[in-house]
C-alpha positions as CSV (number, residue, x, y, z in Angstrom):
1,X,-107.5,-0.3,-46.1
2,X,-106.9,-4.2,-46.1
3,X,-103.9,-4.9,-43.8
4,X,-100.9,-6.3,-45.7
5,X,-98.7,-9.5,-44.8
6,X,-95.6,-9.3,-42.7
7,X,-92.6,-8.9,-44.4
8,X,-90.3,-12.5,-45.3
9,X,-87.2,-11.7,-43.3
10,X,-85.3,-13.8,-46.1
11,X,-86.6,-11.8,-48.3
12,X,-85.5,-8.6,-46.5
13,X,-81.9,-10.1,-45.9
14,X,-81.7,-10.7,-49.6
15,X,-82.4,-7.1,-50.6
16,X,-80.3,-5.5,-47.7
17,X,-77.6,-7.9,-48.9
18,X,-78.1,-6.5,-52.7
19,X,-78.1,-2.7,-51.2
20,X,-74.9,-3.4,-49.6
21,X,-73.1,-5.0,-52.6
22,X,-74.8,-2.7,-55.2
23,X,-72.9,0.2,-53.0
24,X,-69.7,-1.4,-53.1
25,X,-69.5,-2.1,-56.5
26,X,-70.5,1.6,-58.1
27,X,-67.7,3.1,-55.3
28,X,-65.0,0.4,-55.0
29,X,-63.0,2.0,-57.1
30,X,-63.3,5.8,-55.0
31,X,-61.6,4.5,-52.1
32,X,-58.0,5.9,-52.9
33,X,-59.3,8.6,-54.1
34,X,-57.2,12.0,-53.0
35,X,-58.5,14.9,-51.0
36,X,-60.3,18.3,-52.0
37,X,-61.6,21.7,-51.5
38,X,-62.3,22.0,-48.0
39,X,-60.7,18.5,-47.2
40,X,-57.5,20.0,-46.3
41,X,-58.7,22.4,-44.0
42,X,-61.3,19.7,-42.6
43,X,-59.3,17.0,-42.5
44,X,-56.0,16.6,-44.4
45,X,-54.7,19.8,-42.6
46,X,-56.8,19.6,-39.1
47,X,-54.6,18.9,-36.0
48,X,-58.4,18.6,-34.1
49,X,-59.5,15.1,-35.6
50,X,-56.1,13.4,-34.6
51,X,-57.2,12.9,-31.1
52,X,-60.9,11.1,-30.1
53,X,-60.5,12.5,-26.4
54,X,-62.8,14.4,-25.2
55,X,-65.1,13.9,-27.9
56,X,-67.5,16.3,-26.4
57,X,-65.2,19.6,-27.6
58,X,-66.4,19.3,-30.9
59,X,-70.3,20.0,-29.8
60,X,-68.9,23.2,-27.8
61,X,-66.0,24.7,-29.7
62,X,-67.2,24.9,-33.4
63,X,-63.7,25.7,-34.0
64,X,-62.6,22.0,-34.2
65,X,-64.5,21.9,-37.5
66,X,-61.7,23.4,-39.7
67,X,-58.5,25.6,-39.8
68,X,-59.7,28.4,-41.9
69,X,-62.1,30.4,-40.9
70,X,-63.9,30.5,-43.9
71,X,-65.2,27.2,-43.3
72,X,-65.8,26.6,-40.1
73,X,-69.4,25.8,-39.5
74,X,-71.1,24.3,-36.2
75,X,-71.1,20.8,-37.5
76,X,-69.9,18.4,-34.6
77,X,-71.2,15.5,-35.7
78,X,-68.4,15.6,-38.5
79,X,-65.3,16.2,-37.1
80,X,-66.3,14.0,-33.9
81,X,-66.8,11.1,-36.7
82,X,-63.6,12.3,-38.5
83,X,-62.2,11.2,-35.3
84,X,-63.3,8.2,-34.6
85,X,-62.4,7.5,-38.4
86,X,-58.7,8.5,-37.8
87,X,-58.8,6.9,-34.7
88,X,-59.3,3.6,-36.4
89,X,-57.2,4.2,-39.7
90,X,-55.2,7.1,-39.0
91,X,-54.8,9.5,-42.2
92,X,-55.7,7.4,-44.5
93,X,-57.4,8.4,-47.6
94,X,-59.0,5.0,-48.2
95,X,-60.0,4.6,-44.8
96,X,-62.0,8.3,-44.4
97,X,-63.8,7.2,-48.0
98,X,-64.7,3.4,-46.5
99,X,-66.7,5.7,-43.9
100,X,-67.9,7.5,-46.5
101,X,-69.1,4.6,-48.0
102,X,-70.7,2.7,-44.7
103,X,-72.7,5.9,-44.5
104,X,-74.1,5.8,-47.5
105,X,-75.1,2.0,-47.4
106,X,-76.9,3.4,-44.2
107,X,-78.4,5.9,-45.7
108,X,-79.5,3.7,-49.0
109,X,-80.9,1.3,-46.4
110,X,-82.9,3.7,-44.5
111,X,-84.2,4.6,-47.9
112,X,-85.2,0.9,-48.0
113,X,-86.8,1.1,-44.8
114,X,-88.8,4.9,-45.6
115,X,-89.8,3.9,-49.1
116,X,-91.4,0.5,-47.2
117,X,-93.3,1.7,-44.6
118,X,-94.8,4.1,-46.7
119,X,-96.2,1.7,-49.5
120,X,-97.4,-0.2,-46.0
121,X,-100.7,1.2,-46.3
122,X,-101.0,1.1,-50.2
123,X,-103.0,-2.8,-50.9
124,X,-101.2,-4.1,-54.0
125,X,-98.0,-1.8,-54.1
126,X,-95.3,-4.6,-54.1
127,X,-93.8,-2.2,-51.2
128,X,-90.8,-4.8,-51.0
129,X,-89.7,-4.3,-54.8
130,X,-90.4,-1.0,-55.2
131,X,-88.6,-0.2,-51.7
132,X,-85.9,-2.0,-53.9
133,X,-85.9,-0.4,-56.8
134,X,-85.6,2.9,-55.1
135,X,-83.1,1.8,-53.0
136,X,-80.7,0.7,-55.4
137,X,-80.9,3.5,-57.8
138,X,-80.4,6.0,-54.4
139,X,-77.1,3.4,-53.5
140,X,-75.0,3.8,-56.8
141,X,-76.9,7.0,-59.0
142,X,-73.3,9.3,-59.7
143,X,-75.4,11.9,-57.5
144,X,-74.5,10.0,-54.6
145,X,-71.2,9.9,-55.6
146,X,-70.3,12.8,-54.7
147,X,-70.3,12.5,-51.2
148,X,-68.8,9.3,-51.2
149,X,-65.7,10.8,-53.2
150,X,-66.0,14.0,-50.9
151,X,-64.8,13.5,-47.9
152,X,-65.9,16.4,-45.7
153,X,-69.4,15.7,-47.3
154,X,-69.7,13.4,-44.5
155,X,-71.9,16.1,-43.1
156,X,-74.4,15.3,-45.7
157,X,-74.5,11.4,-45.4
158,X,-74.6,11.9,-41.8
159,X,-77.9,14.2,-42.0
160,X,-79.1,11.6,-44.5
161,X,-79.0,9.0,-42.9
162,X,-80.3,10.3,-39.4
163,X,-83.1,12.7,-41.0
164,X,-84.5,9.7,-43.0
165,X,-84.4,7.8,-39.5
166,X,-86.5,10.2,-38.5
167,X,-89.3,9.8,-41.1
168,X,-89.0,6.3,-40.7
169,X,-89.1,6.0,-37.2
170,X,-92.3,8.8,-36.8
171,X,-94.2,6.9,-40.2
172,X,-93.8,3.8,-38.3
173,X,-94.9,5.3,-34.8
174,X,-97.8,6.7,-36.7
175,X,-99.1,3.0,-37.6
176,X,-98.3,1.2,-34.7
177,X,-98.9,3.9,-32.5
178,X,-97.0,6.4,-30.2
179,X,-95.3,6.5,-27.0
180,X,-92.9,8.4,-25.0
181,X,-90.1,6.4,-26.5
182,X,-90.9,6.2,-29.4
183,X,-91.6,10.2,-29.8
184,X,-88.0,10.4,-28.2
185,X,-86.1,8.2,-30.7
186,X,-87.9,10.2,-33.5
187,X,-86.7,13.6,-31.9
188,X,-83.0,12.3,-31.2
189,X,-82.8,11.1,-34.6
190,X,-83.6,14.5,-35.5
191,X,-81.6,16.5,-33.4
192,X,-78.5,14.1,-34.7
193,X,-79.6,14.9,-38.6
194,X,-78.7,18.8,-37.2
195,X,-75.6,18.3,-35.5
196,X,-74.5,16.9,-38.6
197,X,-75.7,19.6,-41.1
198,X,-78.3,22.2,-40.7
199,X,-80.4,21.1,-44.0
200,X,-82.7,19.3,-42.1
201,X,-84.7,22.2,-40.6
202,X,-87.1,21.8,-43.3
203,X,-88.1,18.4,-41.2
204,X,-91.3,20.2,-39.4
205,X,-92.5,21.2,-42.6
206,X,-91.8,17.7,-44.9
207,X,-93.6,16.0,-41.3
208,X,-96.4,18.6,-41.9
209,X,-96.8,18.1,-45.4
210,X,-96.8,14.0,-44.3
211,X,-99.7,14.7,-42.0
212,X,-102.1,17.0,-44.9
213,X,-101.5,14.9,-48.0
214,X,-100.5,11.0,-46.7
215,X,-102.7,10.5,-43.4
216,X,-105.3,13.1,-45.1
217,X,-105.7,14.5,-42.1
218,X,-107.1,18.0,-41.0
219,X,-105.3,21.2,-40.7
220,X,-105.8,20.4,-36.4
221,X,-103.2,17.9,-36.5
222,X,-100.7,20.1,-37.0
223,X,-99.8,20.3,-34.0
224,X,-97.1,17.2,-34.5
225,X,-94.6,19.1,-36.4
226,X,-94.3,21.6,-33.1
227,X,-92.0,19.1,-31.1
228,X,-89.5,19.2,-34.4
229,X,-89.6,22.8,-34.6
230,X,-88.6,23.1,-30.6
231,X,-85.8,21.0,-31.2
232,X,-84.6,23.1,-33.9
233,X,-85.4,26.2,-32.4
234,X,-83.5,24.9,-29.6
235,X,-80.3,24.2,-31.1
236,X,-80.5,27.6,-33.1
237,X,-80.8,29.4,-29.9
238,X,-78.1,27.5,-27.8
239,X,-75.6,28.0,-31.1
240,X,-76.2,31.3,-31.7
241,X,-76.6,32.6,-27.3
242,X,-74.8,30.0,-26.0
243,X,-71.6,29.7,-28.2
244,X,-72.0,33.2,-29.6
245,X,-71.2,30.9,-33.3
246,X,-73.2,32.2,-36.4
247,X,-71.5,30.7,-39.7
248,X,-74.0,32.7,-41.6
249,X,-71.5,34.5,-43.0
250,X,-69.5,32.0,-44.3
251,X,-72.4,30.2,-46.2
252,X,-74.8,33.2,-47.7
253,X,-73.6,35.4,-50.1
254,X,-74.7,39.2,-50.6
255,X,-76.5,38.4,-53.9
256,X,-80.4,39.6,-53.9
257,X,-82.9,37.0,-52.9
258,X,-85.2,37.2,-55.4
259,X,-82.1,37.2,-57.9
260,X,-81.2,33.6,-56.6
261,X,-84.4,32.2,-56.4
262,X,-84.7,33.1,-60.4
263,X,-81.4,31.6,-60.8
264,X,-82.3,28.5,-58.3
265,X,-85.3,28.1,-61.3
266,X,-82.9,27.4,-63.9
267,X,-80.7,25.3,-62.1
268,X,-83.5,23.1,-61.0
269,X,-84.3,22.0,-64.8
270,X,-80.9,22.4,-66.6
271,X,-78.5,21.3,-64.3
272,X,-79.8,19.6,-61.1
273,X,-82.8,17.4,-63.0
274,X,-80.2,17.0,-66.3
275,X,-77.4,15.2,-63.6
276,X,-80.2,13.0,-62.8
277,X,-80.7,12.1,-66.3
278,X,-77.3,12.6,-67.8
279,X,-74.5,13.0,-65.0
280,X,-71.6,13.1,-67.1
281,X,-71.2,16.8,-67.3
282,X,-71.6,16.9,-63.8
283,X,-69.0,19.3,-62.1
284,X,-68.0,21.0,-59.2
285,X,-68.3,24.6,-59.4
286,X,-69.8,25.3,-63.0
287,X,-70.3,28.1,-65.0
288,X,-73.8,28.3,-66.0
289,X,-75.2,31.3,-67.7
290,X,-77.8,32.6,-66.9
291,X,-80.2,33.2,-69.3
292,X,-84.4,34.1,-69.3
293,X,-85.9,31.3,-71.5
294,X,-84.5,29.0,-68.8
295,X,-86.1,31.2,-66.0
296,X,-88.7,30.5,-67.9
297,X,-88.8,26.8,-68.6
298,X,-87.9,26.3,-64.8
299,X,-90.8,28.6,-63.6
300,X,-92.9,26.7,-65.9
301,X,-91.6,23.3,-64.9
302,X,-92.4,24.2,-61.1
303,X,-96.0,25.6,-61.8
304,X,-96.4,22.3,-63.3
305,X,-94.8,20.3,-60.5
306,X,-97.3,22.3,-58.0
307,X,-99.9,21.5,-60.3
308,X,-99.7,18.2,-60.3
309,X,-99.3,17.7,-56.5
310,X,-102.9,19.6,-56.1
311,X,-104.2,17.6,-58.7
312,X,-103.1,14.1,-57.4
313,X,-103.4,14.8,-53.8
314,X,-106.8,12.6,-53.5
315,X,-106.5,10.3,-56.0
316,X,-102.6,10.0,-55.5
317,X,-101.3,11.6,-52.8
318,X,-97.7,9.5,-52.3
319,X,-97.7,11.3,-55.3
320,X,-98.2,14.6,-54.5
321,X,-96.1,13.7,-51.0
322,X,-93.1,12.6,-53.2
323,X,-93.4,16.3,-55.2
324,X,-93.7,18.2,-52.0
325,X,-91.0,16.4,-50.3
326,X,-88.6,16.9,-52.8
327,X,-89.1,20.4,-52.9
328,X,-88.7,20.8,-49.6
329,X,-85.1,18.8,-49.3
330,X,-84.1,21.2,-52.1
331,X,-85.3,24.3,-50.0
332,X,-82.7,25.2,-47.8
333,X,-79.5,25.7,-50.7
334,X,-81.7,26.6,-53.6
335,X,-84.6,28.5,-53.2
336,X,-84.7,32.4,-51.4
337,X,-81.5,32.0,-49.3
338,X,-78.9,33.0,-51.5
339,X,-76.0,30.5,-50.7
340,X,-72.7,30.4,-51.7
341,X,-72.0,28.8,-54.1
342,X,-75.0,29.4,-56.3
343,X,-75.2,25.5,-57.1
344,X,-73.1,22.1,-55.9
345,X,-73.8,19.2,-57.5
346,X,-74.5,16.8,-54.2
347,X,-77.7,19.4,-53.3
348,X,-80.1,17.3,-54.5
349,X,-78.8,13.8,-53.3
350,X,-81.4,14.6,-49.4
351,X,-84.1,15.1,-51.9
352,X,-83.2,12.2,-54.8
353,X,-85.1,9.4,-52.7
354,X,-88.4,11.2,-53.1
355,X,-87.8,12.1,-56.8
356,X,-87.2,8.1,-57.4
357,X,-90.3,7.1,-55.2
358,X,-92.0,9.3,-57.2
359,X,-90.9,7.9,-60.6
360,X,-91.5,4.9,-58.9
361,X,-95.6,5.7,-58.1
362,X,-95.8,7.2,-61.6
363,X,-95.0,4.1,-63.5
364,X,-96.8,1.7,-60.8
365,X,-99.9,1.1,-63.3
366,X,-97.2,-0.5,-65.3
367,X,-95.4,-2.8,-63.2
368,X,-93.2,-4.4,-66.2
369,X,-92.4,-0.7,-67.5
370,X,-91.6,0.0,-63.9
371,X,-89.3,-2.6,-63.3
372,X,-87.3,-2.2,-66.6
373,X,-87.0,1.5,-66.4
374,X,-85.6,1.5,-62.5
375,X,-83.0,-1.7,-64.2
376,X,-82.0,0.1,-66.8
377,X,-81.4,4.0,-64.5
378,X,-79.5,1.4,-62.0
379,X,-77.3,-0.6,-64.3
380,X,-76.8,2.6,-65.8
381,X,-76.0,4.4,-62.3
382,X,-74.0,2.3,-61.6
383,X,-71.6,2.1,-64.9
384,X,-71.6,5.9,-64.9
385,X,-70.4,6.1,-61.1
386,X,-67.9,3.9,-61.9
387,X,-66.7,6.1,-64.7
388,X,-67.1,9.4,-63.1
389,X,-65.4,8.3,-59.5
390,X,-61.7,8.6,-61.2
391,X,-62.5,12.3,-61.9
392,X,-61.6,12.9,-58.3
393,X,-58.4,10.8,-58.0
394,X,-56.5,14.3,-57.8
395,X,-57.1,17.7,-57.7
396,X,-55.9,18.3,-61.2
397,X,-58.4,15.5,-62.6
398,X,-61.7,16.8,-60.8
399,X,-61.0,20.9,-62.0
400,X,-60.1,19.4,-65.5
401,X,-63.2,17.5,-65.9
402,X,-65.0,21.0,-64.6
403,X,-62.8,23.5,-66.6
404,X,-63.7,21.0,-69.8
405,X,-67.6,20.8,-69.0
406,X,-67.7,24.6,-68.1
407,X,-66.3,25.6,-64.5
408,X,-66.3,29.0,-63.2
409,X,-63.2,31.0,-61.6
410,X,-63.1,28.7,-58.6
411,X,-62.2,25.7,-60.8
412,X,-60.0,27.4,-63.1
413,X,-58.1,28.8,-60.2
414,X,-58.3,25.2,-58.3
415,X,-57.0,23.6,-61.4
416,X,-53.9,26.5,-61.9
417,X,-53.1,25.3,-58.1
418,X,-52.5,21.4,-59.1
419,X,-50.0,23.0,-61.8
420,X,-46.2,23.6,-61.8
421,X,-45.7,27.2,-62.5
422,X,-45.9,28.0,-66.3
423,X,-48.0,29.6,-69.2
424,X,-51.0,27.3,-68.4
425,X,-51.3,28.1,-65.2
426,X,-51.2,32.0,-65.9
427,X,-53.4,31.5,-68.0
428,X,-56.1,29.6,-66.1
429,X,-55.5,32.5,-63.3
430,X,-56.0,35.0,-65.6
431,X,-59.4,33.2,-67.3
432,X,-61.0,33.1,-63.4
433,X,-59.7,36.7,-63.0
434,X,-61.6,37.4,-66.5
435,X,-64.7,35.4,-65.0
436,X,-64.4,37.0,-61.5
437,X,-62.7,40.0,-61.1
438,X,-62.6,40.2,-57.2
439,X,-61.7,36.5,-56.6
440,X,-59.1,36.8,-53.9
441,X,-57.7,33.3,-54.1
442,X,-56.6,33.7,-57.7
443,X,-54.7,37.1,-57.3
444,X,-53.3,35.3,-54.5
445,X,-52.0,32.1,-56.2
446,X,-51.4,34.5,-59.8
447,X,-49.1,37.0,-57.3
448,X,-47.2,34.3,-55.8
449,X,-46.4,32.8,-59.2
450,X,-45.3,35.8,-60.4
451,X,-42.6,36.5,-57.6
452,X,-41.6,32.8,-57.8
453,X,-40.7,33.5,-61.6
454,X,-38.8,36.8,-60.8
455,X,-41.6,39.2,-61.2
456,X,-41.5,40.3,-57.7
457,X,-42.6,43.9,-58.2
458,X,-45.5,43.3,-60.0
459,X,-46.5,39.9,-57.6
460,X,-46.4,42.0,-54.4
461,X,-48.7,44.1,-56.1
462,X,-51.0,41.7,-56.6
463,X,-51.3,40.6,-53.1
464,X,-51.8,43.8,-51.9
465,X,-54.5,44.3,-54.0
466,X,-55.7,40.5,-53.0
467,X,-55.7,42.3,-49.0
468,X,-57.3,45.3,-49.8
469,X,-60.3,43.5,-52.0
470,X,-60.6,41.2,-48.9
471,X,-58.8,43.1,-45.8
472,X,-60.3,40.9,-43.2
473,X,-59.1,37.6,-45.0
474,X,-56.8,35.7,-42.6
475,X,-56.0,34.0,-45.5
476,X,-55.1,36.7,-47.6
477,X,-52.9,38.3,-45.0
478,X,-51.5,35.2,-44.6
479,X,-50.4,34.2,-48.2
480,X,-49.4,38.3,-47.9
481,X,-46.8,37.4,-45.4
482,X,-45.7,34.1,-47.5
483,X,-44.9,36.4,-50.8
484,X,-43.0,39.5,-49.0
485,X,-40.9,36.8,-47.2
486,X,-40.1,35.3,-50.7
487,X,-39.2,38.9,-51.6
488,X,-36.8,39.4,-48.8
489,X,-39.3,42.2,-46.9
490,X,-39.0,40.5,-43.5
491,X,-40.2,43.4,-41.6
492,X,-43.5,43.7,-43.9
493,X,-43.8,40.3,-44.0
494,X,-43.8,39.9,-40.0
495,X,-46.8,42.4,-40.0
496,X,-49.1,40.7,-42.5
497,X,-48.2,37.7,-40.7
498,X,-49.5,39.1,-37.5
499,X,-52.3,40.5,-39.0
500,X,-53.2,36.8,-40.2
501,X,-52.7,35.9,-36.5
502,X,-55.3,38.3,-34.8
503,X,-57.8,37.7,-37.8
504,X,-58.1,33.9,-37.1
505,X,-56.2,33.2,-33.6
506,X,-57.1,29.8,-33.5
507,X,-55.2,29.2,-36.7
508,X,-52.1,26.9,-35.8
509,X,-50.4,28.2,-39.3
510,X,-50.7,31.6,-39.3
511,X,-49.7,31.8,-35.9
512,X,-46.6,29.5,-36.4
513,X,-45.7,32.0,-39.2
514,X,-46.4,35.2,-36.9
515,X,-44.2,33.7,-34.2
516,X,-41.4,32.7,-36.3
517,X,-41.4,35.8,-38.5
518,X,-40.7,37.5,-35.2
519,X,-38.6,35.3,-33.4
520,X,-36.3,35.6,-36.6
521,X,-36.4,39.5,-37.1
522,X,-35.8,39.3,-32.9
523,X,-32.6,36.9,-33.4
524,X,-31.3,38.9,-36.0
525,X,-31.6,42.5,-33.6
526,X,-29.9,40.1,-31.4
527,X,-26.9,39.4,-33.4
528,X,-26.7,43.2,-34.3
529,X,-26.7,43.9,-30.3
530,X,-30.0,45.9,-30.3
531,X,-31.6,44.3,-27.4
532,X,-34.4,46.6,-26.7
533,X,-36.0,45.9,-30.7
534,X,-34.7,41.8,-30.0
535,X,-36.9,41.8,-26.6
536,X,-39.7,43.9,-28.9
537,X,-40.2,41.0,-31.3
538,X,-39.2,38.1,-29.1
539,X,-42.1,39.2,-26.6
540,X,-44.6,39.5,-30.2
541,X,-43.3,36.2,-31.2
542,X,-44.0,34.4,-27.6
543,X,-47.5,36.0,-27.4
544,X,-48.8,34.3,-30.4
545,X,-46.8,31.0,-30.1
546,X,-48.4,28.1,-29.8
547,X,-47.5,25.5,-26.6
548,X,-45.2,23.6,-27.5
549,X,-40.7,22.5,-27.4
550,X,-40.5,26.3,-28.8
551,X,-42.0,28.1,-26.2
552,X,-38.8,27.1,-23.9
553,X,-36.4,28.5,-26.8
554,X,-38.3,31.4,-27.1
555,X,-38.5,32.1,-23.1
556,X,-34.7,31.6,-22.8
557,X,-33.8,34.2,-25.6
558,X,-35.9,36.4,-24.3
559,X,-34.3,36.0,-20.9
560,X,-31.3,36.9,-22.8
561,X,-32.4,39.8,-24.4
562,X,-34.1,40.9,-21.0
563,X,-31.1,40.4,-19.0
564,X,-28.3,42.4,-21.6
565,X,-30.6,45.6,-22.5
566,X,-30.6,45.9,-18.5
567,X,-26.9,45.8,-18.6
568,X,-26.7,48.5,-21.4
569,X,-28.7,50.7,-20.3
570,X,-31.0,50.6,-23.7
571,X,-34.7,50.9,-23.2
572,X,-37.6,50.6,-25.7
C-alpha cells in the first residue's frame, strides 16, 4: 500500500486541543457533583485513601479498596490514584471528578492516537479527521459520562486509558517494527489496564483478532497474543496463590449462564445500543423485562453483526475488526458470566470507540454524510451530557431519574435512603420488597424506619429476617446491632455487633461499634459492682478495638476491673 505523509504537528495540536476543550465543556458542569453507590465505601467513607504512604499496600492488601466487604475487589490501581487525588485536594468532591475528568481526556486522546494509526495503512482514509470525529463523539457521548460523574468508576477510565495504550503502542510496534522495548511498554501498559480493572483480559483475544482480520495474516502468527495471556495468567495466579484474594463472589451472581447470556441478547439491542442512540432514559440499575421477541431481535441483531464481519473481512476488514472488537470489550460483563448486576449503563463505554470507528468506516464512501452525521451525534452528545450530568448532583436526583425511567429494587430502595422517614419512603421500600423479595438492604433500611417511628416490635423483626436471608452479611449484622440499640436491647445488640466484627475484621465501623457496645455494657457491670461480667466485656471490647487514644481508657478500666474482682473474691 502507498505510504502516507507524516502527520502536521499543528494539525495534531489543533485536534488534541479540540479533544481537551470538547471534554470540558460536555462535564464542566459534573464537577460538584455528590457521591454514590459504592463511593462511600470507596472513597467518601475509606480511612485507606487519606494517606499516599506506602503506596505499595494497595497492590498487596486488596483490603484498601473499600470498607465493606461486599465490594472490595483487587483493584490497586484505584485506590492508589484515589490517593494521590486526596493527597492533592483532600476530600473534595470537585477535585476526585477533575481526576475523573483528566482521565477521560486521556482516554479520548488515546482514542485519537488508536483510531490514527489504524487508518495509517488505509491510502485515502483522511485518518486525521476521522481519528477526530471519533474522538470527539468518545470525549462527550453521555456514555462516557458516567464514569466521569462516578467517582469509583475510576477503575474503568484507568483500564481505558491504559488498555487502549496498549493497542496503540503494539499497532504502532507492528509498523515500525519491534524490539525489546518496545514489546515491554506494550506489556506494562497492559499489566496497568489490570491492576486497574480486570475487563481487559479479553486483550489476547481483541490482539488476536487484530492479527487474522487487520494484518491478514495466518493462523501461525498467533503466537503474539501468548505474551498477553502470560501476563494475565500471571497476575490471576499471584492474586488468587499469592494473596489468597478471589472477589468472585462479590461480582458473579448464582443466576444460570445460559439464562444471562439470553438476557445479555436483549440488553445488547434495547438498552445498551438504544443509550447510544437515545441516552436520556439511561439509568442506573433498571428494570428491564425480560421478554422473548427481544431474545429474539437481539439474537437476530448478533447473527447479523457476525455476518457481516465474515462478509467484510476481505474487502473491509477495519470493518469486520471494529465488529469483533466491540464484541469482545462487551464480553467480560455481558455475555456467559452472569454478573451482578445484570446490566450498568458505563459497560459499553471500553467497547464505544470501536462502535464509532465502525460508523465511522461505514459511512467513509460518503465523506460529506460522514462528517455531518459524526457533527450532528457530537453536538448532540454533548448537549445531552450536559443535561443528564445534574441527574447525579445527589443521591435523591440520580434514583429519581431511575425510579421515573424504570429502576429496579436497588433504586427504589437507594432513593427511600435519600428520604426523611415517611409514607413515600415506605412505600418505595415496600415497591423493591414487591420487585425483590430477598433484597436485604431494603428490609434493612424498611426495619430501621419502622423502629425509628415507634414500631419497634415489628422493625426488629424485620432485621432479623434481614440476618437470617443473609446470615453472613457484615452488613446486616451490623445495621442488626444499630436497630436493637435503638430499642434499648443492649445485650443483643452487643452480639450482632460482634458478629459484624468477626464477619468483616478489617471493618473500622463495625469494630468501633463491637468495642463500644462492650465497653458500655462492661462500664455499666462496673457501676453495679459486678466485676467478673465488667472484666468479661471490657476484655471483648479491647480485643476488637482499633489502635487508637481509646485503647489506653479501655486498658485502665480493665486494670480496674482486674484489680477489684481479685479483691472480692468473684471469679468468672
Amino acid at each position: 500500500m502507498p505510504g502516507r505523509a507524516p502527520a502536521k504537528p499543528v494539525g495534531v495540536l489543533w485536534h488534541a486541543a479540540l479533544v481537551v476543550a470538547l471534554c470540558v465543556a460536555a462535564f464542566i458542569n459534573a464537577l460538584g457533583n455528590g457521591f454514590h453507590i459504592d463511593d462511600r465505601a470507596r472513597v467518601a467513607d475509606n480511612p485507606e485513601i487519606e494517606a499516599f504512604y506506602p503506596p505499595w499496600r494497595h497492590f498487596v492488601d486488596p483490603t484498601t479498596s473499600s470498607t465493606q466487604a461486599n465490594t472490595r475487589q483487587y483493584r490497586p490501581l484505584l485506590p492508589l490514584s484515589l490517593s494521590i487525588n486526596y493527597a492533592i485536594s483532600g476530600d473534595s468532591r470537585v477535585g476526585f471528578r477533575i481526576g475523573n475528568l483528566l482521565l477521560q481526556i486521556c482516554a479520548s486522546w488515546v482514542v485519537y492516537l488508536l483510531v490514527r494509526e489504524l487508518l495509517h495503512r488505509l491510502a485515502g482514509a483522511r485518518a486525521g479527521s476521522t481519528a477526530l470525529l471519533v474522538a470527539a463523539l468518545f470525549a462527550v457521548h453521555p456514555i462516557s459520562g458516567v464514569p466521569v460523574n462516578y467517582i469509583c468508576a475510576r477503575d474503568l477510565l484507568l483500564m481505558q486509558v491504559f488498555l487502549g495504550a496498549s493497542v496503540w503502542t503494539y499497532l504502532r510496534m507492528r509498523r515500525i517494527g519491534e524490539t525489546p522495548l518496545r514489546w515491554a511498554v506494550c506489556l506494562s501498559c497492559y499489566l496497568l489496564s489490570l491492576l486497574a480493572k480486570k475487563n481487559g483480559i479479553v486483550l489476547p483475544a481483541l490482539i488476536g483478532a487484530v492479527e487474522l482480520l487487520w494484518f491478514t495474516g495466518s493462523w501461525r502468527r498467533l503466537w503474539r497474543v501468548l505474551p498477553f495471556g502470560a501476563v494475565a495468567a500471571a497476575l490471576m495466579a499471584f492474586v488468587r496463590f499469592g494473596l489468597g484474594f478471589s472477589d468472585l463472589a462479590n461480582v458473579v451472581h448464582r443466576t444460570d449462564s445460559l439464562t444471562y447470556f439470553a438476557h445479555q441478547l436483549q440488553h445488547h439491542v434495547f438498552y445498551y445500543l438504544r443509550n447510544f442512540v437515545w441516552p436520556v432514559p439511561m439509568r442506573q440499575m433498571p428494570q428491564l423485562d425480560i421478554e422473548t421477541w427481544r431474545i429474539a431481535v437481539g439474537a437476530s441483531v448478533a447473527a447479523a453483526a457476525v455476518g457481516v464481519a465474515v462478509w467484510q473481512r476481505r474487502r473491509r476488514p477495519l470493518l469486520a475488526l471494529c465488529i469483533v472488537a466491540y464484541a469482545l470489550m462487551l464480553s467480560p460483563t455481558s455475555s456467559f458470566l452472569p454478573m451482578h448486576p445484570e446490566t450498568t449503563p458505563y459497560r459499553p463505554y471500553p467497547g464505544s470507540p470501536w462502535l464509532f470507528l465502525g460508523v465511522a468506516m461505514a459511512l467513509g464512501a460518503w465523506p460529506r454524510v460522514q462528517r455531518a452525521v459524526f457533527g450532528a451525534a457530537i453536538a448532540l452528545g454533548l448537549a445531552l451530557s450536559l443535561y443528564l450530568n445534574p441527574i447525579w448532583s445527589t443521591e435523591q436526583t440520580l434514583y429519581r431519574h431511575s425510579v421515573a425511567y424504570g429502576g429496579n429494587a436497588y433504586a427504589h430502595c437507594g432513593l427511600a435512603a435519600s428520604l426523611p422517614d415517611g409514607d413515600e419512603k415506605r412505600q418505595l421500600l415496600e415497591r423493591a420488597l414487591e420487585l425483590e423479595p430477598g433484597y436485604v438492604d431494603a428490609h434493612l433500611h424498611l426495619g430501621l424506619m419502622q423502629i425509628r417511628v415507634g414500631d419497634r416490635a415489628t422493625g426488629l423483626s424485620r432485621l432479623r429476617h434481614a440476618v437470617a436471608l443473609r446470615p453472613d452479611s457484615a452488613e446486616a449484622n451490623y445495621w442488626l446491632s444499630v436497630g436493637l440499640a435503638k430499642a434499648g436491647r443492649a445485650e443483643e445488640a452487643r452480639q450482632a455487633a460482634m458478629e459484624s466484627a468477626r464477619l468483616d475484621p478489617h471493618s473500622v465501623r463495625n469494630r468501633d461499634a463491637a468495642s463500644r457496645h462492650a465497653f458500655e455494657l462492661g462500664m455499666q457491670a462496673m457501676r453495679r459492682k459486678d466485676y467478673a461480667r465488667a472484666v468479661t466485656e471490657l476484655e471483648a471490647a479491647l480485643r476488637v478495638s482499633l489502635p487508637g487514644p481509646n485503647i489506653a481508657t479501655l486498658q485502665r478500666a480493665l486494670a480496674v476491673c482486674r484489680q477489684r474482682a481479685s479483691r472480692t473474691g468473684s471469679t468468672r
